[in-house]
C-alpha positions in Angstrom: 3.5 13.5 -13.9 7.3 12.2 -13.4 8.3 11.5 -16.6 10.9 9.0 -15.6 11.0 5.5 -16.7 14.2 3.5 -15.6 15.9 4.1 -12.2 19.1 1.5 -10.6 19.4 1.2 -7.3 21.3 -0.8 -4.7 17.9 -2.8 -4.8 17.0 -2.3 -8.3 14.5 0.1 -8.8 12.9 0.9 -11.5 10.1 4.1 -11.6 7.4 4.2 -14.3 6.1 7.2 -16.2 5.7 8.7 -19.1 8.3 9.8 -22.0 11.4 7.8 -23.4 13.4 5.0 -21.8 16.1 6.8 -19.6 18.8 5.1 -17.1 18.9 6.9 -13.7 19.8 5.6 -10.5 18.1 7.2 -7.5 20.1 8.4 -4.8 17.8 9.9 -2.3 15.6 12.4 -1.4 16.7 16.4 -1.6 14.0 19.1 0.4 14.3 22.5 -2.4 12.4 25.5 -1.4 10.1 23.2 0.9 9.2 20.7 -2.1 10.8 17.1 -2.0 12.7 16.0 -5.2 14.3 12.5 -6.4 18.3 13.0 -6.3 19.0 10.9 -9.8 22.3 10.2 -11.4 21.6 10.3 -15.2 23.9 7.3 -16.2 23.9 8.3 -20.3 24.7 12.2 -19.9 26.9 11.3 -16.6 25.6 14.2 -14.7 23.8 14.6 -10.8 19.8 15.7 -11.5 16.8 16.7 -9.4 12.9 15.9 -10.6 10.4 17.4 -8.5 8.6 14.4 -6.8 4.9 14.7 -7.7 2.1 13.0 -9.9 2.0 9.4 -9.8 4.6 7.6 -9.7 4.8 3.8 -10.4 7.5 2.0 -9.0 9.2 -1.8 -9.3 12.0 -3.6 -8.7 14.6 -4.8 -11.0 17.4 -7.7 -9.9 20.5 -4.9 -11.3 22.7 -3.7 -8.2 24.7 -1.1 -8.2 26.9 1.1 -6.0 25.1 4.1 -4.7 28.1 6.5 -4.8 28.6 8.6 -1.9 27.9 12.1 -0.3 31.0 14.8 -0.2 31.2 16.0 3.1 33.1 19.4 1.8 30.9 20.4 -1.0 27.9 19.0 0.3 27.1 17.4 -2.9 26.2 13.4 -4.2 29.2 11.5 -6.0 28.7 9.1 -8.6 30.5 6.1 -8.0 33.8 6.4 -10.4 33.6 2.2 -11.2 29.7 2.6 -11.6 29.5 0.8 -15.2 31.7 -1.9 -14.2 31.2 -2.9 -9.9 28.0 -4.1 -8.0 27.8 -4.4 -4.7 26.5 -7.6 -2.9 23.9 -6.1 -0.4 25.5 -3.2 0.7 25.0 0.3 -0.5 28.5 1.4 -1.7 31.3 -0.3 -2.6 34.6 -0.4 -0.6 36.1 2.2 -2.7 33.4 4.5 -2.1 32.9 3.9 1.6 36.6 4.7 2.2 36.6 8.1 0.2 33.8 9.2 3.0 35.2 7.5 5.6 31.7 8.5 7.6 30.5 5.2 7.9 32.7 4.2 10.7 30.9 7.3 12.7 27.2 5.5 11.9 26.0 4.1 15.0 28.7 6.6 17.1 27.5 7.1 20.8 30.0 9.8 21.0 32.0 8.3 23.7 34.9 8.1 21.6 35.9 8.9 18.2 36.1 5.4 15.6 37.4 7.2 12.5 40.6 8.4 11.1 39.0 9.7 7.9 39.8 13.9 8.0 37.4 14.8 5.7 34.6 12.9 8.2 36.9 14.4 11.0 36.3 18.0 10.1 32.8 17.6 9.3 32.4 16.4 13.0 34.1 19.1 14.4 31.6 21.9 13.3 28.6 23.0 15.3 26.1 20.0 15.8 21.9 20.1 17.2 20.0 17.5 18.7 16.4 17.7 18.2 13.1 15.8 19.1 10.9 14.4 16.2 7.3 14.0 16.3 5.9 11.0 13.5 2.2 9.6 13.7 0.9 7.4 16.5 2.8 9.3 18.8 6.2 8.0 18.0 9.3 10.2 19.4 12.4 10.0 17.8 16.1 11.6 18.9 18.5 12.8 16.1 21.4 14.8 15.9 22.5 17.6 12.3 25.2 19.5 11.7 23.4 23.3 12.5 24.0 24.6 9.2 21.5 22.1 7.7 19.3 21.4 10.6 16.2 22.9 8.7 16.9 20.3 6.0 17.5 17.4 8.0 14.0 18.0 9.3 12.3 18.1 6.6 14.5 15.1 5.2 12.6 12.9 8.5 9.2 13.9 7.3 8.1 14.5 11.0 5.2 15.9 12.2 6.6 18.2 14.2 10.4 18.8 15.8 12.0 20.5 18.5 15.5 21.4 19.0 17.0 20.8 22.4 20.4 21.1 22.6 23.6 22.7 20.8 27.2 21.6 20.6 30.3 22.5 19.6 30.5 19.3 17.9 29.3 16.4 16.1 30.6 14.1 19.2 28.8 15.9 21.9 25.8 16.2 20.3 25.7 12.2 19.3 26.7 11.5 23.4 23.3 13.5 24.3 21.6 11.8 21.8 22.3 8.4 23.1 21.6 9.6 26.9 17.9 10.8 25.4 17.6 7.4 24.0 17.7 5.1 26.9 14.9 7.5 28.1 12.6 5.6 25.7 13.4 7.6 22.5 13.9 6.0 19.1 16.9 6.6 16.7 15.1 5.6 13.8 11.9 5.7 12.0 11.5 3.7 9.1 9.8 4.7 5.7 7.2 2.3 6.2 5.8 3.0 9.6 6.3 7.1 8.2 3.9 6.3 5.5 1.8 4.4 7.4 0.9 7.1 10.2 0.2 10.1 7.9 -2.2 11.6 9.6 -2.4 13.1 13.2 -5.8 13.8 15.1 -3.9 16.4 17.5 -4.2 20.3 16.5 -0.6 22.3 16.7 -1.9 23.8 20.0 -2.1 20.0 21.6 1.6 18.9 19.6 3.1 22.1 20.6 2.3 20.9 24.3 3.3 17.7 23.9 6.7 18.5 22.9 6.8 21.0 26.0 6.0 18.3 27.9 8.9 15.6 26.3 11.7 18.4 26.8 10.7 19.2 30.8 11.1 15.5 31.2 14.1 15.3 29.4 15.4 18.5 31.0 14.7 16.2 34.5 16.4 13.2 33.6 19.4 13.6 31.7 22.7 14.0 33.8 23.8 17.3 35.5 26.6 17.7 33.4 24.7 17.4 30.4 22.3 20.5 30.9 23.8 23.0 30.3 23.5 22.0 26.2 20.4 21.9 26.3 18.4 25.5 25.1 15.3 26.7 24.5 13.1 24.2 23.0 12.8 25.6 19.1 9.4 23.7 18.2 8.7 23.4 14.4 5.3 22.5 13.4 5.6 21.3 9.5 2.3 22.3 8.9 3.2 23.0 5.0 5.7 19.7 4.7 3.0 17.8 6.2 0.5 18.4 3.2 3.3 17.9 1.1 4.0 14.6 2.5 0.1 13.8 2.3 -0.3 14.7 -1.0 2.9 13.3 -2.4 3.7 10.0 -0.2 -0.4 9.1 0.6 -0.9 8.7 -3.3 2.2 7.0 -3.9 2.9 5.0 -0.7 2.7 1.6 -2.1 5.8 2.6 -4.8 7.4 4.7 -2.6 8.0 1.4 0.0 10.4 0.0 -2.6 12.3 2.0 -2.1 12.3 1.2 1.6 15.0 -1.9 2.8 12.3 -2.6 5.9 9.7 -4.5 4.3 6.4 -3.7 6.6 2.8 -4.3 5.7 0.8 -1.3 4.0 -1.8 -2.7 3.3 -4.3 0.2 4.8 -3.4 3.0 2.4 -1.5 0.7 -0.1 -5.5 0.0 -0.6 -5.9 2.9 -1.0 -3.3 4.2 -3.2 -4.4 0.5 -5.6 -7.7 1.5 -6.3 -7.4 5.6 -7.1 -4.5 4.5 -9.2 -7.0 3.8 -12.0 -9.2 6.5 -11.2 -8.5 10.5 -13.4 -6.2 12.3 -11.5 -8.6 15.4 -12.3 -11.6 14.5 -9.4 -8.5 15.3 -7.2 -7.7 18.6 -8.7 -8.1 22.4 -8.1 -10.8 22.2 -10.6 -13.7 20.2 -9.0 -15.3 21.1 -6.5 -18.2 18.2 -6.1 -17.9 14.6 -6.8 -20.8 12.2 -7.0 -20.2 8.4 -6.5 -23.4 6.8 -8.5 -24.2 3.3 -9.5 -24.2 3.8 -13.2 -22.5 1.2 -15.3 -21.8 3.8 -18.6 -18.2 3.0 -20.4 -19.2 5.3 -23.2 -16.2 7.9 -22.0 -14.0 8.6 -18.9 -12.5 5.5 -19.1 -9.0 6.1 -17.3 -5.8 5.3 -19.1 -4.6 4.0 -16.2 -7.2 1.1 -16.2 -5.2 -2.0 -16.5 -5.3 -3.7 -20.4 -3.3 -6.8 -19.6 -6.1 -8.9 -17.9 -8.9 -10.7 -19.3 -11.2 -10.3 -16.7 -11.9 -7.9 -13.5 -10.2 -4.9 -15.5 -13.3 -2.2 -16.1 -13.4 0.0 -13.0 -15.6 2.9 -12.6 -15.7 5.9 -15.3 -15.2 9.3 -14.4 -17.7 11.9 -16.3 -16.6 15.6 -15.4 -19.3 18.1 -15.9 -18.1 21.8 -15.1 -16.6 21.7 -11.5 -18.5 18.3 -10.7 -17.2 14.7 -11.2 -19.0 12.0 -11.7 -17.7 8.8 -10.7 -19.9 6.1 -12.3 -19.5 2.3 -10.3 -21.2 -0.8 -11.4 -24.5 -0.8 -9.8 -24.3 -2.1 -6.1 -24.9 -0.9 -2.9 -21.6 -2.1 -1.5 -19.4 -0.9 -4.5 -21.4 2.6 -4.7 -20.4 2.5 -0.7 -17.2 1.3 -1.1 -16.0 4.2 -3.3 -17.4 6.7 -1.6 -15.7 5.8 1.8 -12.6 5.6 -0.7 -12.9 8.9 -1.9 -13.6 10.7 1.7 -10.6 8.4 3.1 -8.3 9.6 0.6 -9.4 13.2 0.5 -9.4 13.5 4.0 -5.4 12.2 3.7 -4.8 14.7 1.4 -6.2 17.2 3.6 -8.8 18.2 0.7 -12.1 19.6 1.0 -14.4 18.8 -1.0 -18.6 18.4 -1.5 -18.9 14.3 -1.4 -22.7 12.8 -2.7 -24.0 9.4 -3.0 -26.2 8.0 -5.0 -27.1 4.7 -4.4 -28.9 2.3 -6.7 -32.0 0.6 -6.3 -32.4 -3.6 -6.4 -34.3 -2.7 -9.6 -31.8 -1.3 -11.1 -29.0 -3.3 -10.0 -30.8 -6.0 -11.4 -31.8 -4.7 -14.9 -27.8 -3.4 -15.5 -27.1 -7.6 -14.9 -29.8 -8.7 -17.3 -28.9 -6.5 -20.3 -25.3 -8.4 -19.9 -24.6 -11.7 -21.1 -25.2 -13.3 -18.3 -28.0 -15.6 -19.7 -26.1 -17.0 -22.5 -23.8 -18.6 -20.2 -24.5 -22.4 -21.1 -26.4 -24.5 -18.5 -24.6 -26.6 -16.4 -24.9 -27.8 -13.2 -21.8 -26.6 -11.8 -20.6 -22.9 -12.3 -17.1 -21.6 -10.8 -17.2 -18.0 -10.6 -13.7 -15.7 -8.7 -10.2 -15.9 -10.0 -10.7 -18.4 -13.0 -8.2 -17.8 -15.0 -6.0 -19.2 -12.5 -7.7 -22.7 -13.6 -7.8 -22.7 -17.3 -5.8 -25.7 -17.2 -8.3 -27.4 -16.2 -10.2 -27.0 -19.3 -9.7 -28.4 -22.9 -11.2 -25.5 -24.4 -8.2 -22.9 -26.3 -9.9 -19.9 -26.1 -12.6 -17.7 -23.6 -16.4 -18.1 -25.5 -19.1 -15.2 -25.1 -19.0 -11.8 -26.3 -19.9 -9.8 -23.6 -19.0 -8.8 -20.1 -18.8 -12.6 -18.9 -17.0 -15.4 -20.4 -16.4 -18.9 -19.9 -15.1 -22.3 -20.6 -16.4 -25.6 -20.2 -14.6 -28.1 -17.7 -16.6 -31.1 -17.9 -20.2 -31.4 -19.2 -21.3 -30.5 -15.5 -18.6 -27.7 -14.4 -17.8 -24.5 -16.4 -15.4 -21.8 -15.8 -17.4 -18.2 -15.2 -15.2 -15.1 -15.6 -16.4 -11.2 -15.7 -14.8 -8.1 -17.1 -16.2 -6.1 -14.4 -15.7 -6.0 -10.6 -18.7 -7.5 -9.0 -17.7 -6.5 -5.5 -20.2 -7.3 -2.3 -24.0 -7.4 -3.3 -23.4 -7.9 -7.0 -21.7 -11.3 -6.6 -24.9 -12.0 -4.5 -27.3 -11.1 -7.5 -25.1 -12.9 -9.7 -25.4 -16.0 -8.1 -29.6 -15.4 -8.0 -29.2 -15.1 -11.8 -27.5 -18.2 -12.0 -29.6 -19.9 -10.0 -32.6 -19.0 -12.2 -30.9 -20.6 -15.3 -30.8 -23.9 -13.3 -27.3 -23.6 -12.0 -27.4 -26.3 -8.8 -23.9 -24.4 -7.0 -21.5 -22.3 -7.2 -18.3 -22.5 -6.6 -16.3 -18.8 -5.2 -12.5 -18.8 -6.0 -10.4 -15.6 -5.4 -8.0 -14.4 -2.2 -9.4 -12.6 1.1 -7.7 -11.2 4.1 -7.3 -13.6 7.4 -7.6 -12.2 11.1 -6.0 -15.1 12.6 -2.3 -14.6 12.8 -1.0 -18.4 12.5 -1.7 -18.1 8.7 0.7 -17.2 6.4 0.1 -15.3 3.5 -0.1 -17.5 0.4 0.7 -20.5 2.5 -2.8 -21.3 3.2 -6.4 -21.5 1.4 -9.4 -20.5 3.3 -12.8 -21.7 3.8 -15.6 -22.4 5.9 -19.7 -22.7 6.0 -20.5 -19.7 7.9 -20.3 -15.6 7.2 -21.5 -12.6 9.8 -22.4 -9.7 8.1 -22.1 -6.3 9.8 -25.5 -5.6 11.3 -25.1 -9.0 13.4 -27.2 -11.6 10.9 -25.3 -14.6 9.4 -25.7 -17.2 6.9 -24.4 -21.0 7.3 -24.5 -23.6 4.4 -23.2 -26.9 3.6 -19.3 -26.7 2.6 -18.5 -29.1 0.1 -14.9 -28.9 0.9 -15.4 -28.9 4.9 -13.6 -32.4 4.8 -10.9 -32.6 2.1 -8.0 -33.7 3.2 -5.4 -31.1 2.6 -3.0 -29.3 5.6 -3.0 -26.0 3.6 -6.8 -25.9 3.9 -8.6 -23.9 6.6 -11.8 -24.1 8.0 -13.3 -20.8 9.6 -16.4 -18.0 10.2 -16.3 -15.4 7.8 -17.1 -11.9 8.2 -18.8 -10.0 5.1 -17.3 -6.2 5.1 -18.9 -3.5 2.5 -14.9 -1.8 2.4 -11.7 -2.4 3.0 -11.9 1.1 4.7 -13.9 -0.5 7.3 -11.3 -3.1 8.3 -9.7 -0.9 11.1 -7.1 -1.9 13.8 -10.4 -2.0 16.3 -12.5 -4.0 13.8 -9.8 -6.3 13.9 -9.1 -6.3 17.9 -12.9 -7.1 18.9 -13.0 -9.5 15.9 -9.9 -11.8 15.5 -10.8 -14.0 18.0 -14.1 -15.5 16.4 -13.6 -14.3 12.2 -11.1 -16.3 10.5 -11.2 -14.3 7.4 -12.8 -11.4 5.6 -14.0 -10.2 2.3 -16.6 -8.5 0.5 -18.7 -11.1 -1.1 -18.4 -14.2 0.3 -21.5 -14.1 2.8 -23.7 -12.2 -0.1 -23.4 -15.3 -2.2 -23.9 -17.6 0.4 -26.6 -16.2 1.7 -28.7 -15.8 -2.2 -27.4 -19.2 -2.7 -29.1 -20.3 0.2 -32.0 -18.4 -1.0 -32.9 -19.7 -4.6 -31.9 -23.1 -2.9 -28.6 -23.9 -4.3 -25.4 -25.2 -3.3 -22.3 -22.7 -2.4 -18.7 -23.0 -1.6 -15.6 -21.2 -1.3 -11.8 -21.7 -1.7 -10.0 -18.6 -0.9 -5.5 -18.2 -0.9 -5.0 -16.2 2.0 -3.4 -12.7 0.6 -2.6 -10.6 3.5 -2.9 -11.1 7.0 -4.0 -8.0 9.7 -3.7 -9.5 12.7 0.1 -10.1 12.3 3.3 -8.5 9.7 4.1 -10.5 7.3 6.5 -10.0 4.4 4.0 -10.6 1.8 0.8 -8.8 1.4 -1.2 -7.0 -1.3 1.6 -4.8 -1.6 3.9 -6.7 -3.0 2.0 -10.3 -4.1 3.7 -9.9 -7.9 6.3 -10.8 -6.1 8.4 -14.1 -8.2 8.0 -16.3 -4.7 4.9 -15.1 -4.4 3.4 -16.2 -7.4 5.3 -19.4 -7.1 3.3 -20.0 -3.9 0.2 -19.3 -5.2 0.4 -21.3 -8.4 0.9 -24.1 -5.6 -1.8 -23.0 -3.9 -3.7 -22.7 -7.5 -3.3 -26.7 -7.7 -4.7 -27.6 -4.7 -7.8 -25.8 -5.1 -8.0 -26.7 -9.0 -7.1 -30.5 -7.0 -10.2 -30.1 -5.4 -12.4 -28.8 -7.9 -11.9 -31.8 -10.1 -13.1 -34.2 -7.2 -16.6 -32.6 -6.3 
């Protein structure tokens, strides 16, 4: 585990772990005997220090700017910035005093057709023996880069490529940054930013087929560039980081979400940000050396393996499944459902098969029996009868009751809004089917409808993230049936509300870029439950409803997502969006 808690930053960071409070302001990434570690300036003992870059690693951002300092060129070391305590920069990564001791920013963007810089430290650093290379990232992106030769190894491994070949040699830095921009009007990239790095992780190509590839890039290169330009070029030196790679996977795959902060490019995540959200609750140890099995059961036991990383700040939707390790077998122990026993499975083969891990994977899933005994043992029925119940995201609406504090003393609470509507929350996650059997539970006490609040994802790419609230009277589930119901809310007058079909999706691992190409014409939006209550609702012959904030969008980028929705505007969106809905409660 990192044991690093405070870290300053051009854009504030701040990193999370365990052990005392300690000021340190990161200043990049450093490749040591093939392992990546976190260059940090300790601010208190005024001193440049390297942490291995493993474990979790939690990660947020902090409004405190400072100057990044600056790289020496001659010793080929980092350089605290000498007026670090008392200068911040507006936006820009060093201050001015900095940037003129390098004097190797004026040679950023350099096409080498003629030399921008009078700096003669940056001069003689040119004017040493330079490489251009090829570099191989996920989804078959190509990028072009120039290094001085005696750290072209590094600079590699510093891109976190798949794979790299060198092309060319120079004399100098100049030459080597004129081929470099020849390459790139041949439909080569000159950058690659962290997001889309983290994002495309995994290659389904085998070193044979990459090693071709490449091959095939440098014969076309070899073709097009000019004559005069040839005679650089060499050999091609392929490197296949077959090693770095499984670094990267194990490292960046399990802390992508944090690691993005660190990242100026804001991109959407969301696919392994997923991810990395849900197994940051889960015990490191069903991902170690040690265990060689794990078993995903529906077996709602909190007696042990409860994870310290299992949030403690919320009142409800906290309690996420136990791990119970027996020898070299874990145990993971969901709330009985079929959908949440299903959903962490395909999380756990997902993520394993990032990591490039092997490992025996069994399911267990629970019968209806069952999943209907482990509800009626809760508190369910003391829930007080009313004719209106509003299950989801209820503490978002508390002001809408009179009531101080949260009433029950088991897994669900609630409070009262009127005589007729009452505020339902649950400790537990009740992903897909449960909310389904909930509702049928409900219904048996007399309940006359429920009302679904929460967030969901959207497929169509005019709405914005936590600009709009979804909902709609009709759901698809995946083996082609569908439910449709009277909406209450089908005609309230609000331009932030949006009417739509719904698809019901077991996992978010099943929400792939083709899902969402043969889907986003008809489906509107997408979660879990939605069609599962519906469709018991319709059953037990209730009323249902939903009011959904739109979280994330994967038809289209946006700057806000799941990754980043504790976001200040975020939240000041949403409690917007928290009105309206709370608006509309009030008048059914």
């Amino acid at each position: 585990m990192l044991k690093i808690i405070y870290i300053l930053y051009l854009n504030g960071i701040i990193i999370i772990g365990l052990g005392d409070v300690m000021l340190r302001q990161f200043k990049g990434i450093k490749w040591i005997n093939n392992i990546p570690n976190f260059i940090l300036y300790d601010y208190e003992n005024n001193i440049i220090e390297y942490k291995k870059v493993e474990g979790v690693i939690d990660i947020k951002k902090e409004g405190l700017k400072k100057c990044n300092g600056y790289y020496d060129l001659v010793t080929h070391k980092y350089v605290v910035c000498p007026n670090f305590n008392s200068s911040e920069s507006d936006n820009v990564k060093q201050c001015e005093t900095c940037s003129n001791i390098t004097g190797f920013n004026e040679c950023l963007g350099c096409d080498g057709k003629y030399c921008r810089t009078t700096n003669s430290i940056a001069k003689e650093f040119c004017n040493q023996k330079h490489v251009v290379y090829i570099a191989l990232f996920g989804n078959n992106k190509f990028k072009v880069g120039t290094a001085a030769e005696y750290r072209k190894y590094s600079r590699i491994l510093e891109q976190g490529a798949i794979a790299s070949m060198f092309i060319a040699e120079t004399l100098d830095g100049k030459q080597a940054r004129f081929i470099e921009h020849i390459i790139s009007k041949l439909g080569y990239v000159l950058q690659v930013n962290s997001s889309f790095k983290l994002k495309n992780l995994v290659i389904d190509k085998d070193r044979i087929e990459i090693e071709n590839i490449l091959k095939k890039h440098y014969n076309n290169i070899m073709n097009d560039i000019p004559d005069a330009l040839k005679k650089f070029l060499i050999s091609p030196e392929i490197n296949y980081c077959e090693k770095i790679n499984k670094i990267n996977k194990s490292i960046f795959s399990a802390n992508d979400m944090q690691l993005s902060l660190l990242d100026d490019n804001i991109e959407n995540t969301y696919d392994i940000n997923y991810l990395f959200h849900f197994f940051l609750k889960l015990q490191d140890i069903i991902f170690s050396d040690l265990i060689s099995e794990i078993r995903v059961v529906g077996n709602y036991d909190r007696s042990k393996g409860i994870s310290v990383k299992e949030k403690n700040d919320k009142t409800f939707n906290y309690k996420r499944p136990t791990v119970f390790v027996n020898g070299d077998v874990a145990t993971i122990n969901c709330y009985p459902g079929m959908d949440y026993v299903y959903h962490y499975a395909s999380l756990v083969k997902t993520y394993l098969a990032i990591l490039g891990i092997k490992k025996k994977i069994t399911v267990q899933f629970p019968t209806v029996q069952e999943i209907e005994n482990q509800l009626m043992r809760s508190n369910i029925n003391e829930i007080p009868k009313c004719k209106t119940v509003i299950l989801g995201y209820v503490q978002g609406f508390e002001y809408l009751s009179n009531t101080e504090n949260w009433l029950g003393t088991g897994d669900f609470l609630w409070k009262r809004i009127t005589d007729d509507k009452i505020l339902v929350g649950c400790k537990h996650s009740y992903w897909g089917d449960i909310a389904g059997y909930i509702v049928a539970a409900l219904a048996r006490k007399g309940v006359k409808r429920v009302i679904y609040v929460g967030k969901l994802g959207t497929l169509n790419k005019n709405y914005a993230p936590n600009e709009t609230i979804a909902t709609g009277n009709k759901s698809i589930f995946i083996d082609g049936s569908f439910v449709e119901w009277n909406n209450v809310f089908e005609d309230f007058n609000s331009d932030a509300i949006k009417n739509g079909i719904h698809y019901t999706l077991p996992s978010i691992i099943q929400e792939t870029k083709e899902w969402v190409l043969q889907n986003r014409e008809e489906i509107a939006f997408v979660d879990p439950e939605i069609g599962h209550m519906a469709k018991s609702a319709m059953q037990n012959g209730i009323d249902y409803s939903y009011l959904h904030i739109i979280s994330d969008n994967l038809s289209k980028k946006f700057s806000e997502d799941l990754s980043n929705e504790r976001k200040e505007d975020v939240l000041i969106k949403r409690k917007k969006l928290i009105k309206t809905i709370g608006n509309c409660l009030m008048d059914i």
